[in-house]
N, C-alpha and C positions, 0 to 999 in steps of 0.2 A: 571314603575311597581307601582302597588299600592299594599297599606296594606290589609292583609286576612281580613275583616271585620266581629270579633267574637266578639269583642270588646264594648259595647253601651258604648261609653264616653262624659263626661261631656267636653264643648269647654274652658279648662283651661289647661296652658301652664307653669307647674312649675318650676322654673331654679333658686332656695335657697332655705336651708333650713336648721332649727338648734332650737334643740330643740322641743319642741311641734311642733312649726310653721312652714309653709312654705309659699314660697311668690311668686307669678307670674309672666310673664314677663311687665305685666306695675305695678310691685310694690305691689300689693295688698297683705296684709297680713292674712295666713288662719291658721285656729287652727284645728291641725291633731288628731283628735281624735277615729281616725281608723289606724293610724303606717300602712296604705299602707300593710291592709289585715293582723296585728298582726306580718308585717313583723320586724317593728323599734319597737327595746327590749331598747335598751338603748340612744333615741333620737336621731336626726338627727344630722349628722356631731358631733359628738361626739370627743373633739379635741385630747383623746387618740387613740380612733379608728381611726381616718385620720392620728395619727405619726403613728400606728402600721402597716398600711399601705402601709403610704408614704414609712417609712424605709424599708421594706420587699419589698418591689415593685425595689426600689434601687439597691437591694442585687439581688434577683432571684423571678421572679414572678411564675413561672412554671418549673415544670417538672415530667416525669413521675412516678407512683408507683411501677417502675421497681429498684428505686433505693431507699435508706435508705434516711427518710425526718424525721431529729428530730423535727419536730415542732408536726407530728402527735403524739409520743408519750407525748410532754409537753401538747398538746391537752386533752389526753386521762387524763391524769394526773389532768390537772387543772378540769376535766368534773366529772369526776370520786370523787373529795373533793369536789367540790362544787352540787354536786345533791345527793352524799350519798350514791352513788352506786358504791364504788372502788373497787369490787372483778370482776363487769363486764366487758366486753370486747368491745371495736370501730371499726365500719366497719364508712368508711366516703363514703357518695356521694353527690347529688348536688341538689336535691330538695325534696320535702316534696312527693311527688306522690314515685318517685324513692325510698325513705324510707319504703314507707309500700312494696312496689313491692317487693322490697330484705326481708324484714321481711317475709313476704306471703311463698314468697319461701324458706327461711331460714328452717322457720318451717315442709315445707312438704319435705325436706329435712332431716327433723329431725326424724320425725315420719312416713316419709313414708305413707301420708295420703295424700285424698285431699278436703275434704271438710272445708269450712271456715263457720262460725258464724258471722255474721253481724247485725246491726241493724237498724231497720225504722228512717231514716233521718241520716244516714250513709251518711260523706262525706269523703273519702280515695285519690282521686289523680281522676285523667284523663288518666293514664294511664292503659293500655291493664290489669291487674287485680285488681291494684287499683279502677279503675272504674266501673269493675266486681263485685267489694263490698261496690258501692258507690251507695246509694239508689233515684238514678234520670235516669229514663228509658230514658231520653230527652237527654243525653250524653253518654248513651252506645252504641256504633256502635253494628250494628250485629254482628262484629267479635270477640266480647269482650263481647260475650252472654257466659254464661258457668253456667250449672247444679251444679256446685260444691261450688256455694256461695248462702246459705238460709238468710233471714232477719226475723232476730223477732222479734217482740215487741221492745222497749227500757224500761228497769225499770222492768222487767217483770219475776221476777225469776221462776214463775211456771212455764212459757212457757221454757222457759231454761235450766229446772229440764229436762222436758218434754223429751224437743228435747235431749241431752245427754242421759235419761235413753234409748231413743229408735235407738240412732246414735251412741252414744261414741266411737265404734270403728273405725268409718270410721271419726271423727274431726279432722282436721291437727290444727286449730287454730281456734282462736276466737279474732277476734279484735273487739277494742271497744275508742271510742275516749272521754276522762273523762269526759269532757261537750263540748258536740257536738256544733259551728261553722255555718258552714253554714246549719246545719239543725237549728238553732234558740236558742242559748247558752241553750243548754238543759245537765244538770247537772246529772251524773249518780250516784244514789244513792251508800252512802258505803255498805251497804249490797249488794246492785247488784254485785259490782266487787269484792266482797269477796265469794259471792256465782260463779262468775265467777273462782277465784284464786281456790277456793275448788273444782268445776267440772275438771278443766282442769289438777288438780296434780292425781285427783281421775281415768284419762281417755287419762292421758298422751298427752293433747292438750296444745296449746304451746298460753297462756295469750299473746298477742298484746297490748299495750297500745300506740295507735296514740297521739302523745304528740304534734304534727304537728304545732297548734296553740294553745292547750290550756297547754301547757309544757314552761318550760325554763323558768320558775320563775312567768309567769303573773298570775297564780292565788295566788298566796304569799306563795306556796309552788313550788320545782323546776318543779317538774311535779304535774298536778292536779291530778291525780290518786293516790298519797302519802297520800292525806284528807282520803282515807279510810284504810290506814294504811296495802295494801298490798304492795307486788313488783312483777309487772308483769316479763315476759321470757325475751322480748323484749318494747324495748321502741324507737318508731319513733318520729327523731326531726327535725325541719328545717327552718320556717318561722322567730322565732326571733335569729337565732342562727348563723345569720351573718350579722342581723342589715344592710340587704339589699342586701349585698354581696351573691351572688347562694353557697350555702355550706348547708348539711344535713347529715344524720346520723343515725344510729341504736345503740342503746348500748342493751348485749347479757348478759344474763346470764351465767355464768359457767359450766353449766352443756351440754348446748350447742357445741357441738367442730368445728373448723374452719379445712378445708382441702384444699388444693391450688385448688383456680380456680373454688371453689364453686361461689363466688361471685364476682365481677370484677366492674371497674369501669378506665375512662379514665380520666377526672377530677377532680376527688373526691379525696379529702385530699392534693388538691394542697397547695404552699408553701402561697400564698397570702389567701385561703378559709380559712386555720388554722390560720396565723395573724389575719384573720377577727375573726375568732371564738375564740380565743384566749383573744382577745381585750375586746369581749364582755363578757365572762365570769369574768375578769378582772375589769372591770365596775361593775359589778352588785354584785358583792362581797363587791370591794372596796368604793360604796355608797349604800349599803345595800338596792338596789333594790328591790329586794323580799319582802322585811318589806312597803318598799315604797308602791307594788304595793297593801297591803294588807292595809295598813293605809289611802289612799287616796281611794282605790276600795272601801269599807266600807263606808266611806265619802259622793263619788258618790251615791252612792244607797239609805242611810237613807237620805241624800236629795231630790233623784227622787222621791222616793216613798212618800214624800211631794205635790207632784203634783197631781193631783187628776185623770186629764187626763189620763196620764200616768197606764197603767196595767200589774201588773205582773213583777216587778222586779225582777230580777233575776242574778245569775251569781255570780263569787268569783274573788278576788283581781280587778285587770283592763281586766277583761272579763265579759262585763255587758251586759243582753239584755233585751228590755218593747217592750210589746206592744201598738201600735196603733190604735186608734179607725178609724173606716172609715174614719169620718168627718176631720180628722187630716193626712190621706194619704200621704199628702205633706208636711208634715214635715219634712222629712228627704230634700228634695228638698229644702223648703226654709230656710233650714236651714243656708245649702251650697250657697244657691242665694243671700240670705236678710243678714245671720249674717256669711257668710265666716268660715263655723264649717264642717268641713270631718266627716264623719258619715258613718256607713256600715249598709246592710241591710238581714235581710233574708224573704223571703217571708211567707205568701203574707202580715205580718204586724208587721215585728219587726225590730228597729234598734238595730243595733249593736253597742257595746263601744269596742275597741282595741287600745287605744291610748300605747304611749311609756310607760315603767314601771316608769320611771322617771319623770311624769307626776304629777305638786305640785299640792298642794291647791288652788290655786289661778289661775291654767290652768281650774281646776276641776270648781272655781266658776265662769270662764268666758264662759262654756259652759253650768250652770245651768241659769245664766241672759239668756243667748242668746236663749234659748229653753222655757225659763218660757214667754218672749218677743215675740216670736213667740206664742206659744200657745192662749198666747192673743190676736193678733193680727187675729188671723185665727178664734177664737172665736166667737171675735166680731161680725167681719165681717159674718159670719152666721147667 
């Protein structure tokens, strides 16, 4: 049997990893400054995450949500102090798509509605409505075609006045992801999601805020969408919120109510998914993470933006994206060829910065030589 081939990968075979780095199988040492798609929050092999673990794994790795698992609620507990949101409520599942799905329908649930608000360079999941409000016609099957999710603008409050004065009663929701990801760290302004937070209390639409990658501390606040000092209905979490381990989530507002068998799930909030997420909440408390990723994210940036090359910095805490000039195309390639640096991208000319939040100064300046060294090099040579 062979592999689905969706995959384009780069021929490197990783097997260690700790900290920033990780290393190949004959040795080679790389510097992760993509955390494997914003997944690593609190660096690789992190030696309390691998006891919390190890231990849990010992004890009981699994079992169903048919029975009482006190670890979800120290879960809820610990998620609840440390993001500022402890009057909400935790639904657990297992990946970042499956977060906004159960959000999606939460909400038309709620309201009896079904239209959704989405926006241009909208990236939601792969899955059947996630992907229905995820703005790339080249990954929506036919079957996952539906009338019921419009795209607007991004940043664009008249269009958004617009569409509510002439829709409002048929909106179930509006998601919005606080600095958009794979559409190109596109940063949603605080007046956009307050004028969001105002249409939807105005029109009884239920605020989404996909926190997916740009939540759980990496912009130096727990969720980005806090910079503009609202609090959405629901909040989707998932990528850095088991530091590798498959674990995600929704946390609910109050006013929302839970009824059996609304929402389900066969994985989610297993006994090892909450050790993991446990752990790392634990971590980023206990080395002040958040400050971290905001004091070196900072760092990153008034240094890129040294580079002349270099256009259009952007992005908060260790969520950074610049653009590329043509001539420079292959930079992110040789980056990864020549100086051994993980890098992400979004098309068709920006890399991405996602490394671990625990990411020093000194991670930060060995990937400003290695990129000022390239730029050179590729200059030159022109």
């Amino acid at each position: 049997m062979n592999l689905f081939n969706v995959y384009p990968i780069n021929n490197i075979s990783i097997v260690k990893a700790k900290g920033s780095y990780v290393w190949d199988d004959a040795g080679q040492q790389y510097l992760d400054m993509y955390g494997g798609h914003a997944v690593i929050s609190i660096g690789h092999t992190h030696p309390h995450y691998v006891q919390r673990l190890t231990d849990q794994l010992n004890r009981i790795g699994f079992y169903s949500n048919s029975i009482k698992i006190p670890l979800q609620e120290e879960l809820a507990d610990k998620l609840g102090k440390v993001s500022g949101k402890e009057d909400y409520q935790l639904f657990l599942c297992n990946s970042g798509a499956e977060a906004n799905e159960n959000a999606l329908k939460l909400a038309s649930f709620y309201n009896d509605r079904k239209k959704i608000i989405a926006f241009k360079k909208a990236f939601h999941g792969r899955t059947s409505l996630a992907v229905a409000a995820t703005d790339n016609p080249s990954i929506v099957a036919p079957v996952n075609q539906t009338d019921n999710v419009v795209f607007l603008p991004f940043n664009d409050e008249a269009a958004l006045e617009s569409y509510f004065s002439e829709h409002g009663n048929e909106i179930s929701s509006v998601i919005i992801e606080g600095i958009q990801g794979v559409g190109g760290i596109n940063e949603a302004s605080a007046s956009f999601l307050q004028a969001i937070r105002k249409l939807c209390d105005q029109y009884n639409a239920v605020f989404i805020a996909d926190s997916v990658q740009c939540g759980y501390g990496r912009s130096g606040k727990f969720f980005s969408h806090d910079h503009a000092n609202v609090n959405a209905d629901i909040y989707t979490m998932a990528k850095g919120m088991g530091n590798g381990f498959p674990v995600a989530g929704i946390i609910i507002a109050p006013k929302i109510q839970a009824k059996y068998f609304m929402l389900g799930t066969t994985f989610g909030g297993n006994h090892l998914a909450c050790a993991a997420a446990l752990a790392v909440l634990e971590v980023i408390e206990s080395e002040k993470l958040m400050q971290n990723a905001e004091t070196v994210g900072n760092y990153l940036m008034e240094e890129l933006r040294k580079i002349p090359e270099l256009k259009n910095i952007r992005g908060k805490g260790l969520m950074i994206g610049f653009d590329v000039p043509e001539e420079l195309k292959d930079l992110r390639k040789n980056l990864l060829m020549n100086h051994h640096v993980f890098t992400g991208e979004a098309k068709p000319n920006v890399i991405r910065l996602l490394p671990s939040l625990a990411l020093r100064k000194k991670d930060a300046d060995e990937f400003l030589e290695a990129i000022k060294e390239e730029i050179g090099a590729m200059t030159n040579v022109a």
